[in-house]
MARMAR-588526 format. One line per field, with one value per atom (N, C-alpha, C, O): atom name; y, z, x; residue in one letter. Coordinates in steps of 0.2 Angstrom, whole numbers. Layout:
% residues N
fipa [CA ...]
Y [Y ...]
Z [Z ...]
X [X ...]
koltor [A ...]
% end
This chain:
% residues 107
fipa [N CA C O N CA C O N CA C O N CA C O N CA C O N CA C O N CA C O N CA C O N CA C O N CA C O N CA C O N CA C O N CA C O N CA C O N CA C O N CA C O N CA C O N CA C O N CA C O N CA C O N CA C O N CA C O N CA C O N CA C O N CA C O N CA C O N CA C O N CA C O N CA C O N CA C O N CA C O N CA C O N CA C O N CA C O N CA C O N CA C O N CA C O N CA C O N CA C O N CA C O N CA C O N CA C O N CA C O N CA C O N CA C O N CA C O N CA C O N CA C O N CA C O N CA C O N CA C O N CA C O N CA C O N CA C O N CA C O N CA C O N CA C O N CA C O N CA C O N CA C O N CA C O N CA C O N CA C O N CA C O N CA C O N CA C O N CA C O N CA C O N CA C O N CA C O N CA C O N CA C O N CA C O N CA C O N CA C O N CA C O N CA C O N CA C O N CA C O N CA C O N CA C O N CA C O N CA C O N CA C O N CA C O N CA C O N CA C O N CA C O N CA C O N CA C O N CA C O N CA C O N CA C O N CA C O N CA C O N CA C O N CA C O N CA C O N CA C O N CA C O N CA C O N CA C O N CA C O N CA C O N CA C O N CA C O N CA C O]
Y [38 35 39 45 36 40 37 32 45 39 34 31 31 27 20 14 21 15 14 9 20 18 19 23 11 9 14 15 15 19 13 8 16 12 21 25 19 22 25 22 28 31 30 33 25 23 27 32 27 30 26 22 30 27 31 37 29 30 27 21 34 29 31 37 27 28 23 19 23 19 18 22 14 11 14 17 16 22 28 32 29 35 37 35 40 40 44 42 48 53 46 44 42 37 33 31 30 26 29 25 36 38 37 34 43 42 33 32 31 23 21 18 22 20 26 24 30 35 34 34 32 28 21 20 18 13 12 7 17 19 21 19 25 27 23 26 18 11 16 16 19 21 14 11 12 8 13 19 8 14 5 1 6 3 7 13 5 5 5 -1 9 6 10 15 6 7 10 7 15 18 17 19 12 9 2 -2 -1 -9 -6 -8 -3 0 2 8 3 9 12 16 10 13 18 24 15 20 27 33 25 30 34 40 33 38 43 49 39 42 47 52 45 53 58 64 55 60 64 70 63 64 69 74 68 73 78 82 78 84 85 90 76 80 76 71 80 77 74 71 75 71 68 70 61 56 59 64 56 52 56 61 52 56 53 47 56 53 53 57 51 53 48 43 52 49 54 59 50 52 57 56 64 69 72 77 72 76 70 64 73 73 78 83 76 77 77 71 81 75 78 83 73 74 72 73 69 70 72 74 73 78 76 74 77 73 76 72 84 85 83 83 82 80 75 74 69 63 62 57 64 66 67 64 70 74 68 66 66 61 54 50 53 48 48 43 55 56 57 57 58 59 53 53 47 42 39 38 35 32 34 31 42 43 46 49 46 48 43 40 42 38 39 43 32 32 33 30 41 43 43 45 40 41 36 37 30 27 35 36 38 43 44 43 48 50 48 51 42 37 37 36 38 38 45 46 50 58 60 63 57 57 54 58 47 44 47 47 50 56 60 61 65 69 70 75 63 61 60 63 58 55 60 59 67 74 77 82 77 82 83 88]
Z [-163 -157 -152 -153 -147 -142 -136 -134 -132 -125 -123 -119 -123 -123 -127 -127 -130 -132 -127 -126 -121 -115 -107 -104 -105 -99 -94 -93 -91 -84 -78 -75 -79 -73 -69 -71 -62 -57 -61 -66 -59 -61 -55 -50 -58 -51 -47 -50 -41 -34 -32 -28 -36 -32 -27 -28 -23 -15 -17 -17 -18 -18 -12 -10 -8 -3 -1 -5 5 7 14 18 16 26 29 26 34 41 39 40 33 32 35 31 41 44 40 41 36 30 26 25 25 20 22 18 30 34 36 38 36 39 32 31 25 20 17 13 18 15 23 21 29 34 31 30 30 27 22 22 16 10 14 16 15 18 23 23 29 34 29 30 23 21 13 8 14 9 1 -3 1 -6 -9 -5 -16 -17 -19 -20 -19 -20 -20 -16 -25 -26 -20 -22 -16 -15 -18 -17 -19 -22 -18 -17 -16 -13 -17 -19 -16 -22 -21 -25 -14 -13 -15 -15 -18 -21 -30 -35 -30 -37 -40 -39 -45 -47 -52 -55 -56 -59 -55 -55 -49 -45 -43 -43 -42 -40 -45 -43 -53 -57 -57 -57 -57 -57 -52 -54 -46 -40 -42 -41 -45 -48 -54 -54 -59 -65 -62 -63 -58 -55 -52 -50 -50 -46 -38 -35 -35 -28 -26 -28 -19 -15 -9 -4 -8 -1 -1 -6 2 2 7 9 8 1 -4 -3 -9 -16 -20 -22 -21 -21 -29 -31 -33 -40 -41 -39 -44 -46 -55 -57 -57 -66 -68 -69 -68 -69 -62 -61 -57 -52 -47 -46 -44 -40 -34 -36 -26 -23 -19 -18 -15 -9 -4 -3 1 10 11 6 18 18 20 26 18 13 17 13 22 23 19 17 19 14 8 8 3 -2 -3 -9 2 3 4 0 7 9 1 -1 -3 -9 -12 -14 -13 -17 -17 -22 -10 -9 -11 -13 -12 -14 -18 -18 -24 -30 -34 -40 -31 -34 -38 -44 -33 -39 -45 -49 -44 -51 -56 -61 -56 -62 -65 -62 -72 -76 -75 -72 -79 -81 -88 -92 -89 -97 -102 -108 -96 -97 -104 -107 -106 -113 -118 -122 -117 -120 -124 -130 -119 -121 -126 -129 -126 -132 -139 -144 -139 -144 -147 -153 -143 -145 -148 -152 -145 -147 -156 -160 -156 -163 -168 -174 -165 -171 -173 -179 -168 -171 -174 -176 -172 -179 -184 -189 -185 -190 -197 -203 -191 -194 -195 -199 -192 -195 -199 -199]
X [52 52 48 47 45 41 42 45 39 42 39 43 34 31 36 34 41 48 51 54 52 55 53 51 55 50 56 62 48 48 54 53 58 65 68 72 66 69 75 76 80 87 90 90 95 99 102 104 103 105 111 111 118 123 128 130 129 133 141 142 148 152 154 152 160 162 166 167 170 177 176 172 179 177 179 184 178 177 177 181 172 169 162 157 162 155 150 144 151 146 144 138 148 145 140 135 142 136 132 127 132 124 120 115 124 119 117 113 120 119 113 107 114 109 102 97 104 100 92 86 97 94 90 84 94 90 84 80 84 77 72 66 73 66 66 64 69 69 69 65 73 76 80 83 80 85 90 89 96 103 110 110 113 120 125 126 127 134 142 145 145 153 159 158 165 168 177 181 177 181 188 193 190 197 197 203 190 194 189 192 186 184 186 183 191 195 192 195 185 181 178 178 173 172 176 174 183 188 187 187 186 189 182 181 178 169 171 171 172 174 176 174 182 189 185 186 183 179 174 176 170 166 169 165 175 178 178 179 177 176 181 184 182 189 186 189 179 177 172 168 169 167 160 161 154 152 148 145 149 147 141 141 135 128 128 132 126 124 117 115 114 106 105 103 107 106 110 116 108 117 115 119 112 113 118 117 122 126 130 132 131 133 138 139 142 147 144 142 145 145 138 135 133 129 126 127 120 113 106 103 104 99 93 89 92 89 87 80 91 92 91 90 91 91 84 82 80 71 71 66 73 70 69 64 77 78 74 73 71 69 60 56 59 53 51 45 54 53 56 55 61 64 58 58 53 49 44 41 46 41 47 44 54 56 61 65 58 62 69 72 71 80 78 74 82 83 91 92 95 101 103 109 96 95 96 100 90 91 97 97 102 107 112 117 110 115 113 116 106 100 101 99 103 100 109 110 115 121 121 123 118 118 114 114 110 104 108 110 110 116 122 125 123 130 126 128 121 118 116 116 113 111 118 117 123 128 131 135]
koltor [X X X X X X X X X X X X X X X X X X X X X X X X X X X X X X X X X X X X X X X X X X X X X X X X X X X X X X X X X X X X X X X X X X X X X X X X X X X X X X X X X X X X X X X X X X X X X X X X X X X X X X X X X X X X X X X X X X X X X X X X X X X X X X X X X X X X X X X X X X X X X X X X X X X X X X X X X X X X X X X X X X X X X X X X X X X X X X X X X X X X X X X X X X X X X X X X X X X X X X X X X X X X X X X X X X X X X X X X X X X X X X X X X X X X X X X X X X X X X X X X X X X X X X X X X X X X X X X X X X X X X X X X X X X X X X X X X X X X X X X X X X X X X X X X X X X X X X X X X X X X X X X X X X X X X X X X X X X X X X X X X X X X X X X X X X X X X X X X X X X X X X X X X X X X X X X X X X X X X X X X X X X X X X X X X X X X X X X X X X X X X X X X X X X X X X X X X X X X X X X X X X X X X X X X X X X X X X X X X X X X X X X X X X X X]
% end
């Protein structure tokens, strides 16, 4: 396999967050002025999302994840980063499922 087997796809940008959390509407207004895409989820009707928060260890809202980077509160730096370097790095998180199966394979 090479990379050239996996197409170049942005790595999603997701924002979880819950209503009248002002850190959450600036980063979600944030992502949006400098036209970053980004999912939204709302971790009081999501209870997958809730666990994704909990799973990562944070206790404050909102919480950014973009492939294994992640953070909470918001970041306007980070968000400038993130917004600029979003369309040149792949989604490799295919990868990881591929590189899991090779190694059960070799063990």
């Amino acid at each position: 396999m090479t990379v050239t087997d996996f197409p170049n796809q942005p790595v999603p940008i997701i924002v979880y967050g819950k209503p009248g959390c002002q850190g959450c509407k600036m980063t979600v207004r944030h992502l949006d002025k400098q036209g970053t895409p980004h999912q939204y989820r709302d971790v009081t009707t999501d209870p997958a999302a809730h666990e994704i928060v909990q799973a990562l260890g944070y206790k404050a809202l909102p919480v950014v994840t973009a492939g294994d980077m992640h953070w909470s509160g918001y970041s306007p730096d980070r968000l400038n980063t993130l917004g600029r370097v979003h369309a040149f790095a792949p989604d490799l998180t295919s990868r990881d499922e591929l590189a899991a199966n090779y190694l059960g394979e070799t063990a």
